[in-house]
C-alpha positions as a Markdown table, in Angstrom:
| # | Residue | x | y | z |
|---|---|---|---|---|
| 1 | Unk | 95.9 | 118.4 | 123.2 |
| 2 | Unk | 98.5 | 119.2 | 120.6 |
| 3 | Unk | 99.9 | 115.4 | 120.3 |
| 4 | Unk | 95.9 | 114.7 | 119.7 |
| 5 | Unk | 95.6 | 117.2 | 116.8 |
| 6 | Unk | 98.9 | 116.0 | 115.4 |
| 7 | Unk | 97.5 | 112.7 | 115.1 |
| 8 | Unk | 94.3 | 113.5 | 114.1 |
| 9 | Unk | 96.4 | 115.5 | 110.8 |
| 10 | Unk | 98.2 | 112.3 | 110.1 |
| 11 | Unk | 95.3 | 110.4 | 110.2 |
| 12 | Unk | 93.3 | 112.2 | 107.8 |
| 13 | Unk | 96.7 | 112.9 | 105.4 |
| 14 | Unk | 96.7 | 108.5 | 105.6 |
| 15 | Unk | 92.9 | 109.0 | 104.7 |
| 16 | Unk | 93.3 | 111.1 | 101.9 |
| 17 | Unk | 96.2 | 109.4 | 100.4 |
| 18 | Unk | 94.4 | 105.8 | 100.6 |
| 19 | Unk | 91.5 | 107.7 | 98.8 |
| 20 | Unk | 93.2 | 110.1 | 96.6 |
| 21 | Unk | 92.5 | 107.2 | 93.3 |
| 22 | Unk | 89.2 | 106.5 | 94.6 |
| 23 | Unk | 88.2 | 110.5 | 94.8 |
| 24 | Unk | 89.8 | 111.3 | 91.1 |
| 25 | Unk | 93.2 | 112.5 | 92.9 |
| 26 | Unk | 95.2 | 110.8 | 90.3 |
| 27 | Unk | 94.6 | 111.7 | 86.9 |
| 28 | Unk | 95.5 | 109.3 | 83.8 |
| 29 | Unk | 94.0 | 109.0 | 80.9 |
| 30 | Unk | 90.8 | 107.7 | 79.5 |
| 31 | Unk | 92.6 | 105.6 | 76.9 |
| 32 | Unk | 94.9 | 104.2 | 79.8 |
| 33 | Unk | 92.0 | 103.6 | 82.3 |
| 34 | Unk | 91.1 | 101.7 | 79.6 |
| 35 | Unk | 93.8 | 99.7 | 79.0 |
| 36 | Unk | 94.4 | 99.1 | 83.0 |
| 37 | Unk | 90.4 | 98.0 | 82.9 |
| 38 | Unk | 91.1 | 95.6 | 80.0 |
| 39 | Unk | 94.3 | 94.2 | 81.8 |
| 40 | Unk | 91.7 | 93.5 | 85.1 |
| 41 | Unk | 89.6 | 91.7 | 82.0 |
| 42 | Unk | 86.8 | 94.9 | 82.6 |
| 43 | Unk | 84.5 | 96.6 | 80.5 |
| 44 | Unk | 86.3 | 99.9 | 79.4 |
| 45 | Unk | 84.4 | 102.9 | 80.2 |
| 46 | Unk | 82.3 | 101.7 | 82.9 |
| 47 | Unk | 83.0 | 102.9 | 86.5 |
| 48 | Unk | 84.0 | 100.3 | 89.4 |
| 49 | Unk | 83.9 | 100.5 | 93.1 |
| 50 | Unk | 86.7 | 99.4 | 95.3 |
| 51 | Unk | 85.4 | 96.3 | 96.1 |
| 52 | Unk | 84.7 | 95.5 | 92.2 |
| 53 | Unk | 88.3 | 96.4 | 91.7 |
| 54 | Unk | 89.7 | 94.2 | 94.7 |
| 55 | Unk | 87.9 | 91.2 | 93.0 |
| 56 | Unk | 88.9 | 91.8 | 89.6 |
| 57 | Unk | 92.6 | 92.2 | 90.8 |
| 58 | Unk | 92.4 | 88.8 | 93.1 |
| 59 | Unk | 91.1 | 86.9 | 89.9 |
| 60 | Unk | 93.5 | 88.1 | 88.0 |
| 61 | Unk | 96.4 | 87.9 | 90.4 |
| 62 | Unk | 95.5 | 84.1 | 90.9 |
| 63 | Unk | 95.7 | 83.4 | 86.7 |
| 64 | Unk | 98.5 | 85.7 | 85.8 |
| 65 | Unk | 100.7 | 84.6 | 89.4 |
| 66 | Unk | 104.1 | 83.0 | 88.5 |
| 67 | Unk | 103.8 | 79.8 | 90.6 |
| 68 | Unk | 100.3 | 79.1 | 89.3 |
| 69 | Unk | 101.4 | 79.3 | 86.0 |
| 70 | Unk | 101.4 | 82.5 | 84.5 |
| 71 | Unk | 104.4 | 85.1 | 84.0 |
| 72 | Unk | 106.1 | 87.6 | 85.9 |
| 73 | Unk | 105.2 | 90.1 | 83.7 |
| 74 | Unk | 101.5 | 89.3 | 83.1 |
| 75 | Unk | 101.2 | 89.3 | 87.2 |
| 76 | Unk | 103.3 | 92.9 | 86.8 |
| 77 | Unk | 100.7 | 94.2 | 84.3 |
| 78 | Unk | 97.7 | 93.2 | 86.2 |
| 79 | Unk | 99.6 | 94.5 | 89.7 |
| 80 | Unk | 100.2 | 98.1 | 88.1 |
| 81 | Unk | 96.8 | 98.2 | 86.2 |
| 82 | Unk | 95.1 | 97.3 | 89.9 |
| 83 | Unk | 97.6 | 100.3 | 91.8 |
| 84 | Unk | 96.6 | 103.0 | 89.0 |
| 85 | Unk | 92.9 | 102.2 | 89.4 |
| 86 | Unk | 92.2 | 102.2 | 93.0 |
């Protein structure tokens, strides 16, 4: 019973963490949620779900990707813009 409630406790500290940027758990700044929105080419100030996210990264991830023509540092932007948000 004690190896069950051990796992149970990791399993819900995974939970949390995958959820902490969904939830609010990390805090930046309106002016840099912004910015991170505008980078995902989304309407500042409007509020996205995961799954709105996920699609606005892919998109993104496909134009700004190194070997499909864009830069490494456009594909960085748009890969730290997406981690911040979700």
């Amino acid at each position: 019973s004690g190896s069950r409630q051990q796992g149970t406790s990791q399993s819900q500290s995974r939970q949390q963490s995958s959820t902490a940027g969904a939830s609010g758990g990390y805090h930046i700044s309106a002016a840099l949620r912004d910015k991170y929105l505008q980078t995902l080419e989304l309407m500042p100030g409007k509020t996205y779900t995961q799954a709105e996210l996920k699609v606005a990264w892919r998109k993104m991830a496909f134009k700004t990707h190194p070997d499909r023509g864009g830069s490494a540092a456009a594909f960085s932007a748009v890969k730290e813009a997406y981690v911040a948000l979700k």
